[in-house]
Each structure stands twice: as C-alpha cells, then as structure tokens.
N, C-alpha and C positions, 0 to 999 in steps of 0.2 A: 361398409365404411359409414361412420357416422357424420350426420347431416349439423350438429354443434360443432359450432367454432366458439374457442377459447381463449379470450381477448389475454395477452401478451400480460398484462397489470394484474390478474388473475391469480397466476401462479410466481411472477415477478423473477428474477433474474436466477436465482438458485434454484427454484422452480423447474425453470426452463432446463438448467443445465444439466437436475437431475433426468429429467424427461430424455433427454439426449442422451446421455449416459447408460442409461438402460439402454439403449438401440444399437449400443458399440459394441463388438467383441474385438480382444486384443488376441491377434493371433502370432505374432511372434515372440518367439519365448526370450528375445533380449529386451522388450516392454516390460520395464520393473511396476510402473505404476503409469495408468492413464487419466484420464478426466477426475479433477475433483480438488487438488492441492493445487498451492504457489507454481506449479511447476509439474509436468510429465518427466518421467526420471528411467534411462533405455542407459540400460548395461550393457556397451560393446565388447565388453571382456573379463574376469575375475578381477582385475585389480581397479578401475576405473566405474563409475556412474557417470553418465554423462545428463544434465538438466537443460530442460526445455520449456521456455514458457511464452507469450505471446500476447500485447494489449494493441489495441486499438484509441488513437484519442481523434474526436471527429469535434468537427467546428461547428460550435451552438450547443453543444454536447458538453464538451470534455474543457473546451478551452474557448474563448474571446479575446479576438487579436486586438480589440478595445482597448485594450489594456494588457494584453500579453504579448509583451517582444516577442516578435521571432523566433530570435537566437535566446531564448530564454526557454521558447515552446520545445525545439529542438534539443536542449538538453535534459529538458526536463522528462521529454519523449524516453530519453534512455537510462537518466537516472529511476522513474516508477519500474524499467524492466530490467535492471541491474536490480533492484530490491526484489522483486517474486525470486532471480536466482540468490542473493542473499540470504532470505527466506526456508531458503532450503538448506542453507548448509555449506554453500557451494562455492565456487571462485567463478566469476564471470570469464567467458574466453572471447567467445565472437557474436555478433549478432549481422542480422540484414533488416531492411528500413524499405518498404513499399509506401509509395506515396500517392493519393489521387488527388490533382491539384486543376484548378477552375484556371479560366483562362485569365479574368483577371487580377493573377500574379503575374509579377515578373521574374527573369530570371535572376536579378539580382535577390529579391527575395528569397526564393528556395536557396540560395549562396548562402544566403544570413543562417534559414532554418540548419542548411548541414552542418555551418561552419558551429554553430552553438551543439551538434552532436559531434563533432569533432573534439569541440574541448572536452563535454565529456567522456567520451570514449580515452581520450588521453587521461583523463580522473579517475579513471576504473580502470584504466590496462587492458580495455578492451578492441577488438579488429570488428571496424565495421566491413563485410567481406560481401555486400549484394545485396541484390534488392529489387522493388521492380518500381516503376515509374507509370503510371497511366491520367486519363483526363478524367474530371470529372465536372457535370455540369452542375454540380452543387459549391461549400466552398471545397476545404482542404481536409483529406483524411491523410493520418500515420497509421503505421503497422510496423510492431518491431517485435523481432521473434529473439529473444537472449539464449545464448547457450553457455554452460557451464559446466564446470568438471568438481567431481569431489571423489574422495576417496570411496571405495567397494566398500556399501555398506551405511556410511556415517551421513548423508542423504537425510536430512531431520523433517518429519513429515506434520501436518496437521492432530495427527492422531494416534499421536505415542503419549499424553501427558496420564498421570496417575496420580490418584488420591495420596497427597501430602504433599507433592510437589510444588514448588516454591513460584508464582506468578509475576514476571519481570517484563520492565517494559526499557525501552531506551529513551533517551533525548528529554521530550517534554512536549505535552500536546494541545491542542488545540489552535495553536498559531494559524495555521493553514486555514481554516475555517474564517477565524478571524479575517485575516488577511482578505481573504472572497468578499466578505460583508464591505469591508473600507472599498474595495476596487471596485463593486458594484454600485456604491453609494456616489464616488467618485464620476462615475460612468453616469448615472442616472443626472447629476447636480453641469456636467459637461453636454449632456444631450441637452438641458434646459437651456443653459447661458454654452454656444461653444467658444464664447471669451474667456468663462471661465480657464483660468490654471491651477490646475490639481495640485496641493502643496502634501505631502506624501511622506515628508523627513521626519515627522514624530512615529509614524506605523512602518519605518525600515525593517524590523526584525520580522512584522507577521505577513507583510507584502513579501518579503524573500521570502520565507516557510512556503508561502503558495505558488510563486512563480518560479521559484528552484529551488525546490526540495532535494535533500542529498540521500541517497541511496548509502545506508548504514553497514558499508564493508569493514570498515573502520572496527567496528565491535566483530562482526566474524570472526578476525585476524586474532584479537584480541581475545578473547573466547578459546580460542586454538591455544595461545601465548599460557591461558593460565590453565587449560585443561580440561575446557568445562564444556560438555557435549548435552545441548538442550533436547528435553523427551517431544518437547513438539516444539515449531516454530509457524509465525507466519506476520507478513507485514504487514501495518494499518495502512489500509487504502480505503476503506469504507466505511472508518470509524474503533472508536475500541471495543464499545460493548459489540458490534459486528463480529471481530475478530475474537474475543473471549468467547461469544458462541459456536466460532467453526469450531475453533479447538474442542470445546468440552461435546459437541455433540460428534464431533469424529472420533473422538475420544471415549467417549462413553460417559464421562462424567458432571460434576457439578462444579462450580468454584464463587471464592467469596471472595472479590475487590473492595479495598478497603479504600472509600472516596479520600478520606485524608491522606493517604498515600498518593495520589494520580500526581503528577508530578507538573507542573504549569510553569514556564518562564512569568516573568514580572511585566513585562510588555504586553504579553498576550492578556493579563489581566487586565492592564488598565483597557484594554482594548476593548473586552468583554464589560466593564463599568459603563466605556462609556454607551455600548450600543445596547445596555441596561438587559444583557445576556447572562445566565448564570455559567459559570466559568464549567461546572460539575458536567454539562448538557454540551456546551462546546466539548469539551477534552472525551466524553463516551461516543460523541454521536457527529461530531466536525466531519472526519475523516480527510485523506490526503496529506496526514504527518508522513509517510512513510518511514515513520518508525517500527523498531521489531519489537514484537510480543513474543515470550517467549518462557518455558517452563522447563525447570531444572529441578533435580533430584536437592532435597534438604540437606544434603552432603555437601553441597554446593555454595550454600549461605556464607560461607565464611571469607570465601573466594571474592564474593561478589558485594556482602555489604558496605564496602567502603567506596564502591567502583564509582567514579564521579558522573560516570555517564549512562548508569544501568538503575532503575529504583524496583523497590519487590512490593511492588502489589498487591498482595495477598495470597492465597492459596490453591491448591487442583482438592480438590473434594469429591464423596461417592455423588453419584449421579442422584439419588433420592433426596440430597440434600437441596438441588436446583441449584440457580446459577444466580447469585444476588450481590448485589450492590450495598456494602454494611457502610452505613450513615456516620455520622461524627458522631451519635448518638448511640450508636451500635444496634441499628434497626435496620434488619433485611429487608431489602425492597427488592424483585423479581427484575435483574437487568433485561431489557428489551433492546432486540439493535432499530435506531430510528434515524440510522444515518442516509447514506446515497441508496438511491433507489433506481433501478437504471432504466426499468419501465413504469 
C-alpha cells in the first residue's frame, strides 16, 4: 500500500468518480448502465428501462438559507433530480428524500422544506414514496434518489452524439449564476447594516432561475410529440462548456459552439452589465440553469428550427477537430469547463 495521500482538489470531482468507477463491477445482467451518465439505467424486463439517479445538497455547500426559502430549497431539492431523469430520456415516477437535520430546526420548518417538495412532486407527477430522516450535528443535508421509467431501449445517454449532429440547448442561460452574485451581494450589504432591506424587484427573473429552477420535462414531452429522439443528452448543472465536454469526450468527438448563438434572456444581461460580467463566461461557465443540452441527427433541424424554446448551437464534429468556442469573428478558441468545482 502506498504511503501518498492524494488530496481530493488533485484529481477534482470527475477525477474522483472515475477512480471509483474502475473499483465497481456490475454483476447483474438487468444493470444496463452503471457510474458515469445523468442517471444508472437497470432493465427489469424487455419492454421497460427503468432510471436512477441521486444528488445531494448540503448547507454552505449547495444552498444558504440566508437567503434561500425553505420551501423554495425543498423544491428545488427535486426539481435538479427530476432534470438528471429528464436527461435521460425518461418520465419521472417516484422518488425518496433522506434528510440530516441539526437540532436547531424546528419542526415547523422541515413542514415548510417537504411542503415546497410537495408542490413539486405535484409539478412532475411524481410519488414521493420514503426516505430516511436522521441528526446531524452540523446544519441540514438532502438526498433524493429520482426514479424513472422510459421505454426498452430509447434511454438517451451522454455518449451517443456524432459528427454532424446538430448542438441544442433549451430555455436561456446564465440567469442562475447571475441571480447568486445579486443574493450574495445582498447577503454581504445585510451582514453590514442588518437594517438594511434588500429591494430585489428589478432581479425577479435571475433570483427565481436560482432559487427555483424548473426541471425541463416540458421539452421531453415535447420532443416525443414531434418525434425527435436526441443522440446524446445531459442537463447543465455545472455549466455549458461543462456539459458540451462530457458529451463530446463520452462521445468520442469534437464540437464547434457558436457564441452568437448561446441564447441569454434580456434581464440576465442587464444583470451581467451591471456586475460588469461578460455575459459569454456567465451563460459557458454560471451553471445551475438546469437546462437540457442536447444533440440530434441533421434530419432533425427542420423539426426544431422554429421551436420557441429550443436554440441550435452549433455542431458534433470529428474528435481531431477539438472542442471550440467560434467567436463573432469566427475565431476558434479551445472551450474549457471553468464552472463548479466541488473540491
């Protein structure tokens, strides 16, 4: 056994997971897919896939009740894991919710946090069915495990995309990010004055993106409605240029994002003006849109270019082309993810 230890930041969070991954063997033959996607994906029969996936949000971490409702945390809890089963392809069915909570909470609180997963769970059609409950002497951890069902087979994974393939995103990004900066700035100017009152009605649109984010079933549904079955998917939770890299390296390939294409709301802009942010670095590298990324066959463009809620990106490329970022100028620059970092 070796005497070096390998501090956690070393190899950083995909690092770690691959490390783990190699120590796994899957031994039973209904495991379709283990460690690595949106989601584990266990066939219990010829007609059915069933999807599994699992987040944790830990406090000081993940969330600050500073400024995040309760009931805002709580839904938001199962809106980011209603999106990894999105992600996949799939329909949300059930989930269960383990909570470690310090003592001081009260009970009416944790009432507030389920009841904000209640409403969601009624948003998604989903059965919260268990869970566990224990202390902890720090503050509040979640754990929600999503489960999902999608048809044998159609299960959309990180690493089906192919050269030519058409690069789509949903919604509009960078909000969420934004929204952090206002809520911390807020937070920091209320720790100085606690007379201060935070006035918060011009940043309505990037303060929701962050404090409840919707988990984009909406487009699956949708998706299904015109026919259109994506070669790889996966949702931004850690940024876009992030997620443009899982795909293209489980993929094999390369791909060109075209900046003038990234699709920004008009509030997240002026937002980014004013905290004198380039909007192009918010919308690659924010993360916590939970919007979907996602890549469809060129047969597909005709389907999608009018979609009010889908924009095309740019392209899946050979893998020797690299993975770039083409400028308004139409100058590749090498996209890097420089989003969350979890160690």
């Amino acid at each position: 056994m070796s005497d070096s230890i390998t501090p956690l930041d070393k190899v950083g969070e995909f690092g770690l997971i691959r490390r783990i991954q190699q120590t796994v063997t899957l031994r039973q033959a209904s495991t379709s897919l283990g460690i690595g996607d949106d989601a584990a994906i266990i066939t219990p029969d010829a007609n059915h896939d069933l999807v599994v996936s699992t987040d944790l949000l830990v406090e000081g971490v993940h969330f600050d009740l500073t400024f995040c409702p309760i009931k805002h945390l709580g839904y938001k809890a199962i809106a980011v894991n209603v999106s990894d089963v999105a992600a996949m392809n799939a329909i949300p069915t059930q989930l269960v919710v383990g909570i470690a909570v310090g003592a001081r909470y009260s009970v009416e609180a944790i009432e507030e946090l389920y009841e904000g997963m209640r409403l969601a769970c009624e948003a998604y059609n989903v059965d919260l069915v268990g869970g566990d409950t224990t202390a902890s002497r720090g503050g509040l951890t979640i754990s929600v495990t999503a489960m999902g069902q999608v048809p044998h087979g159609q299960a959309v994974k990180r690493g089906g995309a192919r050269p030519n393939d058409l690069i789509c995103v949903t919604g509009d990004l960078g909000g969420a990010f934004l929204g952090l900066q206002v809520l911390e700035r807020e937070k920091q100017a209320y720790m100085a004055d606690p007379e201060m009152q935070p006035d918060l009605e011009k940043y309505t649109y990037v303060v929701q993106r962050q404090l409840r984010p919707e988990a984009r079933m909406d487009v699956i549904h949708e998706l299904r409605d015109l026919g259109v079955v994506p070669t790889a998917m996966i949702d931004i939770s850690d940024g876009l240029a992030s997620e443009v890299l899982h795909i293209c390296q489980q993929s094999g390939t390369g791909a060109r994002v075209f900046s003038e294409n990234l699709p920004i709301a008009n509030p997240t802009l002026e937002v980014a003006a004013e905290f004198n942010l380039d909007p192009i670095m918010c919308m690659l590298n924010g993360g916590e849109d939970y919007e979907l990324l996602f890549t469809v066959p060129l047969s597909a463009h005709d389907k999608l270019k009018n979609h009010p809620d889908i924009t095309i990106i740019g392209h899946i490329t050979e893998k020797s082309d690299g993975v770039n970022l083409i400028t308004k100028a139409g100058q590749p620059v090498p996209l890097r993810a420089q989003g969350w970092q979890h160690f």
